[in-house]
C-alpha positions as CSV (number, residue, x, y, z in Angstrom):
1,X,-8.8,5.1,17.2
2,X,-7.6,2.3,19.3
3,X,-6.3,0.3,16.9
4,X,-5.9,2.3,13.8
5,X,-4.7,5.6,15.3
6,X,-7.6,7.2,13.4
7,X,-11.3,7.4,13.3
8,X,-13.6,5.9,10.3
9,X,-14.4,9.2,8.0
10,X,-16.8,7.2,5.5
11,X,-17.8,4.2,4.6
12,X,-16.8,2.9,1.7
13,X,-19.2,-0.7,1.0
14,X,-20.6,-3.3,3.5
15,X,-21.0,-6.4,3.3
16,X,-21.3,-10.2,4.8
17,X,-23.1,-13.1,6.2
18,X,-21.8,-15.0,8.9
19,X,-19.1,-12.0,9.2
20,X,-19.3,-8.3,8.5
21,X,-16.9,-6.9,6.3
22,X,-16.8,-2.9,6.3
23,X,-14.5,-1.0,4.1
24,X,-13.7,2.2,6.0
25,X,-11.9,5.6,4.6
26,X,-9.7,7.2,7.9
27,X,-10.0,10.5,8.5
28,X,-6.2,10.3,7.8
29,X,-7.3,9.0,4.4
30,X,-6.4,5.5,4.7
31,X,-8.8,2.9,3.5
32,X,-9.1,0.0,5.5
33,X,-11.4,-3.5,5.9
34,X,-12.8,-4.4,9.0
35,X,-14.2,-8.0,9.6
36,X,-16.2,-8.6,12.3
37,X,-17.0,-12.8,13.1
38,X,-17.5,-14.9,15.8
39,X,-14.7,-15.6,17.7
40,X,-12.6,-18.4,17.8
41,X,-9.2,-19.7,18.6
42,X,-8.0,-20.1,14.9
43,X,-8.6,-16.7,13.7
44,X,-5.6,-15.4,15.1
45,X,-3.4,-18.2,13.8
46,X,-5.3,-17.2,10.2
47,X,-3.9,-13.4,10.6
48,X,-0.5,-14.7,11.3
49,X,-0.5,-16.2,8.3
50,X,-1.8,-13.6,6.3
51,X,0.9,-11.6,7.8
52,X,3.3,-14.0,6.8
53,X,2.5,-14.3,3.1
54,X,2.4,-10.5,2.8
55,X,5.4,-10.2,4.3
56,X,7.1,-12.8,1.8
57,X,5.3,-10.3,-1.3
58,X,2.4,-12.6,-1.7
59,X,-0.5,-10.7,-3.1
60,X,-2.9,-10.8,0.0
61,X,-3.7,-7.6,2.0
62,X,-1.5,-6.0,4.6
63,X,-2.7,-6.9,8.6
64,X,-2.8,-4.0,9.9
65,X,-4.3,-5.4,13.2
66,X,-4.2,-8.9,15.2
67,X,-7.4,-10.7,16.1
68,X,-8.9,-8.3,18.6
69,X,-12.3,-9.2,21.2
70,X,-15.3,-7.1,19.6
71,X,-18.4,-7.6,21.6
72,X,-19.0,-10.7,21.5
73,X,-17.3,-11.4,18.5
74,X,-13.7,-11.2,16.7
75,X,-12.3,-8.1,14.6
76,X,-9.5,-7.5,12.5
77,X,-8.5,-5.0,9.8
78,X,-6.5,-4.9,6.7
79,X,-5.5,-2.8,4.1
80,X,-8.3,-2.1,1.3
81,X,-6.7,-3.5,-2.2
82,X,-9.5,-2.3,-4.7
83,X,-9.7,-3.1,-8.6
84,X,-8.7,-5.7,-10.4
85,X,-10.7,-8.3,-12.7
86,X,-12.5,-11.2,-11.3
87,X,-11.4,-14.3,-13.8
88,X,-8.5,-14.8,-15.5
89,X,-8.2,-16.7,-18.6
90,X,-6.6,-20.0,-18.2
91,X,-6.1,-22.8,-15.0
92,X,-2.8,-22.1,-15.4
93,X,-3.3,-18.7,-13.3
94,X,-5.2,-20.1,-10.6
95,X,-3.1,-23.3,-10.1
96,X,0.5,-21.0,-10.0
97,X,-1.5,-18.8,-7.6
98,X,-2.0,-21.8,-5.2
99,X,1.2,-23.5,-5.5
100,X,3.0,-20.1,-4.7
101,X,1.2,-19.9,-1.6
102,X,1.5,-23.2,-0.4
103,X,5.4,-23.0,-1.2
104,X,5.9,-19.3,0.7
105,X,3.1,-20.0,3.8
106,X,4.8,-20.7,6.8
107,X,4.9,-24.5,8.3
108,X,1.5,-25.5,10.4
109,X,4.0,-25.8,13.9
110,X,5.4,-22.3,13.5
111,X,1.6,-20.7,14.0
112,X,-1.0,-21.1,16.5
113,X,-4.1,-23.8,16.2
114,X,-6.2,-23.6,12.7
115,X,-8.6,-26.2,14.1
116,X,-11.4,-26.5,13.2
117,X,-11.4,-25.6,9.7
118,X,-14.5,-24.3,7.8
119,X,-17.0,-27.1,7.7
120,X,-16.9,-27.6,4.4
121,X,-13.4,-28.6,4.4
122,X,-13.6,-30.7,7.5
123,X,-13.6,-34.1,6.1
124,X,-12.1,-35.8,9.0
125,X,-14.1,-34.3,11.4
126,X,-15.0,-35.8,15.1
127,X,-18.7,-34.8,15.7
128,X,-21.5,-37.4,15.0
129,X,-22.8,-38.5,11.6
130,X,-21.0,-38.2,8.3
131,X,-21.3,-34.6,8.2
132,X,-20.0,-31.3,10.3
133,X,-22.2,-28.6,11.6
134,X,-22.6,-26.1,9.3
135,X,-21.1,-22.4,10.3
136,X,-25.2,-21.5,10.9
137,X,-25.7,-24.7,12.7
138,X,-28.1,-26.6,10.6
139,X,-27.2,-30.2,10.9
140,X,-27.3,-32.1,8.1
141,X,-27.3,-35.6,9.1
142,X,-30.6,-34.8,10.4
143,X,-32.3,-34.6,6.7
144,X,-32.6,-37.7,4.7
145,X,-30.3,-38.1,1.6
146,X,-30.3,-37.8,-1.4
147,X,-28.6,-41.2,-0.8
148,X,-26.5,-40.2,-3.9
149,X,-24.9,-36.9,-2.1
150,X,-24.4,-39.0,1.0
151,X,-22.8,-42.0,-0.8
152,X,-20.4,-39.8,-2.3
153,X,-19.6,-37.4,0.5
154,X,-19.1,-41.1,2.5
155,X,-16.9,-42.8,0.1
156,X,-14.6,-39.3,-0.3
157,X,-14.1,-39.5,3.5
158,X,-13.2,-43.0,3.2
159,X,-10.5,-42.6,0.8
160,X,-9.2,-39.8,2.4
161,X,-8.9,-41.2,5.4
162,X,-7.5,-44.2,4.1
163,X,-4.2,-41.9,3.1
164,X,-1.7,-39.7,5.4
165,X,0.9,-37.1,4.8
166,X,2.5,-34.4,6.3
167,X,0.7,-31.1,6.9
168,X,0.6,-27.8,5.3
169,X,-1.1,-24.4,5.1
170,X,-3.0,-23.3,1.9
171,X,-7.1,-21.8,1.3
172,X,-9.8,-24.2,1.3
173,X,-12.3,-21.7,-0.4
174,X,-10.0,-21.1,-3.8
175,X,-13.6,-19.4,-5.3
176,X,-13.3,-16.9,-8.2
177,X,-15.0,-13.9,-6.0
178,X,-11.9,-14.3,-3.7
179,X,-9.2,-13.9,-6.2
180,X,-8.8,-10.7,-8.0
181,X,-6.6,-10.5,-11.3
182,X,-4.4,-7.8,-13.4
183,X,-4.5,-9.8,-16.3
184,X,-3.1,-13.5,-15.4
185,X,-1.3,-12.1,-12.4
186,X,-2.9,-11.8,-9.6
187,X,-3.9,-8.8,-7.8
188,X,-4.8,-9.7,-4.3
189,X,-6.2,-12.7,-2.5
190,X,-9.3,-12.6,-0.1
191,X,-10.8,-14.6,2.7
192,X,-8.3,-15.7,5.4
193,X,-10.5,-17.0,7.4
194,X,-10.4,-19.9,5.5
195,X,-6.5,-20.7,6.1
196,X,-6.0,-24.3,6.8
197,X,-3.7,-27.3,7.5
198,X,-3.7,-30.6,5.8
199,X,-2.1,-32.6,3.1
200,X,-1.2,-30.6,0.2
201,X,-3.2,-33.4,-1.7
202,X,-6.6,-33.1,-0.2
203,X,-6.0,-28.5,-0.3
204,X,-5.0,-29.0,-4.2
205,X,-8.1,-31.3,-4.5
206,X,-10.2,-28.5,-2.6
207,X,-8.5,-25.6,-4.8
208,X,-9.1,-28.1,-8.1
209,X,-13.2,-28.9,-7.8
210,X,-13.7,-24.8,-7.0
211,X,-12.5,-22.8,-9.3
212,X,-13.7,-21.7,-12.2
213,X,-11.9,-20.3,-15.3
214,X,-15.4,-19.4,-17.3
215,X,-18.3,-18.1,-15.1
216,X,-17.9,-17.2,-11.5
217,X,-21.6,-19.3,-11.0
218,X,-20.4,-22.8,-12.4
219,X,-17.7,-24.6,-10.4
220,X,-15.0,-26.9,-12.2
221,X,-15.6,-29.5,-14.6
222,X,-14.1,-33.0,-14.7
223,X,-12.3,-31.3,-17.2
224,X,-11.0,-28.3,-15.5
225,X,-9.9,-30.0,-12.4
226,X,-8.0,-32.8,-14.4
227,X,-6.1,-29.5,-15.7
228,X,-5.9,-27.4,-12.6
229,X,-4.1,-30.5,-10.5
230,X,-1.9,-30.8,-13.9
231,X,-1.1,-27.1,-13.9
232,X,-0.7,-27.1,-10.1
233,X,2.0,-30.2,-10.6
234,X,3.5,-28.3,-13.6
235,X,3.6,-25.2,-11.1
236,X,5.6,-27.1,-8.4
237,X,7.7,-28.7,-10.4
238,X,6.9,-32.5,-9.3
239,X,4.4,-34.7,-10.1
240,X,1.9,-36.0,-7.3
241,X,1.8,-40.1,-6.9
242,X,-1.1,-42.0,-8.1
243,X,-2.0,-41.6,-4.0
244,X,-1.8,-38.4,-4.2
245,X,-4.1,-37.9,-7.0
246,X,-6.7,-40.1,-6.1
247,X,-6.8,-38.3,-2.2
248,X,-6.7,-34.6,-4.6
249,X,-9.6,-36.5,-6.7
250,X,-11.8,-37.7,-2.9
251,X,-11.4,-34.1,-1.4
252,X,-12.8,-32.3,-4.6
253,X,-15.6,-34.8,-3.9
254,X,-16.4,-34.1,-0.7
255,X,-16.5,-30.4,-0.5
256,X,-18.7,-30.3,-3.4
257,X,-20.7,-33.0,-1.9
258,X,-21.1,-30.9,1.0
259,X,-22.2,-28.1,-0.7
260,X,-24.9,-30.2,-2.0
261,X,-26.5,-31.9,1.0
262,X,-26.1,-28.1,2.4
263,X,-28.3,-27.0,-0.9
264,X,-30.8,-29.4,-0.1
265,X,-30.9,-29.5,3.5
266,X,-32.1,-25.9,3.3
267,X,-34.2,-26.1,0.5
268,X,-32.1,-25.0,-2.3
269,X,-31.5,-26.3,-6.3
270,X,-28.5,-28.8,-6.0
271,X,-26.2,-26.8,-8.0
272,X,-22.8,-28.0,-6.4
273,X,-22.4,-31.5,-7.5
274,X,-24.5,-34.1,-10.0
275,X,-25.3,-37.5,-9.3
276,X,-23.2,-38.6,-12.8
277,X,-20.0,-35.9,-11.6
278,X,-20.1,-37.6,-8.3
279,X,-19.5,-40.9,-10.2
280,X,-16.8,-40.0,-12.3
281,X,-14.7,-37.9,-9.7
282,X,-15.1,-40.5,-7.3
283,X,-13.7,-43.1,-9.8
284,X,-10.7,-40.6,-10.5
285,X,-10.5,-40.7,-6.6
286,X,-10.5,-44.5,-6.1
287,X,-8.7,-45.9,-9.0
């Protein structure tokens, strides 16, 4: 009532793990998303640019709300966009997708902190040990190898931060189940909680080794990120340098290699990255 200006009528599906996401129907028959997180300083920098690409016709649900205390948490609401398929059919859709957002979002000074980013995308981090603290607080550095996953994720943070450019805003989490499709256009994208700022290298690189074009359990191939980052290039209409490639090359590395000491640090199959992959994105990354 506070917010919305009218009171939840039903509920339309729940969901979540670290957050709660509700979908709501209004008893003015609106429907509406409400995510509930714990709080901190970026989210509201994160609705601000959702608000910003929505208001420049990008295909991401309307704000309807700012970040507002909830408990002891963080909630917001959006409009609820239903429908819509969950893969399209080439790289071609997913790399124009990306490259329109990074050209409409709005520069990194003209929005409030988006530090830290999701752990999985924070190569360059500043806690101990090669890699961040997990969203659920399970430290990884604390579980022994496999040396393989640690090599990798090391030699990816080495490259990258051998490399510098200037900042911008893109989606480190460029998954299929966040990306909705009307054919090869796309419908609406999710999860803007995972709004970041770095070089559009290392967020192509992110976007690249994620995706999938062919089953929404089995990340990119060698072969599908060597033609997302030439799709994305296509899309932009210049080509990256041989720096940029390599640093678009590392960060595909190390976000899958953290996946994979995550997988293992908790028990799980290793599903995010193989021992021979590793070697042949990291020579894409280095040479």
């Amino acid at each position: 009532m506070e917010h919305l200006g009218s009171p939840p009528a039903e509920e339309i599906f729940s969901s979540g793990h670290l957050s709660v996401v509700i979908g709501l129907r209004l008893a003015d028959g609106r429907e509406v998303v409400v995510k509930v997180r714990p709080d901190s300083p970026r989210i509201a920098a994160c609705v601000d640019v959702q608000r910003h690409l929505f208001q420049a016709g990008y295909p991401c649900p309307q704000p309807l709300t700012g970040a507002e205390p909830f408990g002891e948490g963080v909630a917001t609401a959006e409009a609820y966009i239903p429908g819509g398929a969950t893969l399209p059919s080439e790289a071609e859709a997913f790399a124009a997708a990306f490259a329109r957002l990074i050209s409409l979002a709005p520069r990194p000074a003209e929005v409030s902190t988006l530090d830290p980013p999701p752990s999985w995308a924070a190569w360059n981090h500043t806690e101990d040990g090669l890699w961040p603290c997990p969203e659920d607080d399970v430290d990884l550095n604390e579980v022994t190898g496999p040396e393989w996953i640690d090599d990798a994720g090391r030699r990816a943070r080495d490259r990258l931060r051998a490399g510098e450019s200037e900042a911008v805003i893109g989606h480190c989490d460029w998954l299929v189940g966040n990306l909705h499709w009307a054919g090869d256009v796309p419908l609406v994208v999710h999860d803007w909680d995972s709004v970041i700022a770095d070089s559009e290298a290392v967020l192509v690189g992110f976007a690249a080794a994620l995706y999938s074009t062919v089953d929404a359990g089995r990340l990119a191939t060698v072969e599908d990120t060597e033609r997302f980052l030439a799709a994305y290039c296509h899309a932009r209409g210049r080509e990256f340098s041989a720096d940029e490639l390599q640093r678009s090359w590392a960060a595909g590395v190390w976000t899958r290699a953290y996946d994979a000491k995550y997988q293992h640090t908790v028990g799980r199959p290793i599903t995010s990255l193989s021992e021979r992959e590793a070697r042949e994105r990291l020579r894409r990354g280095e040479t």
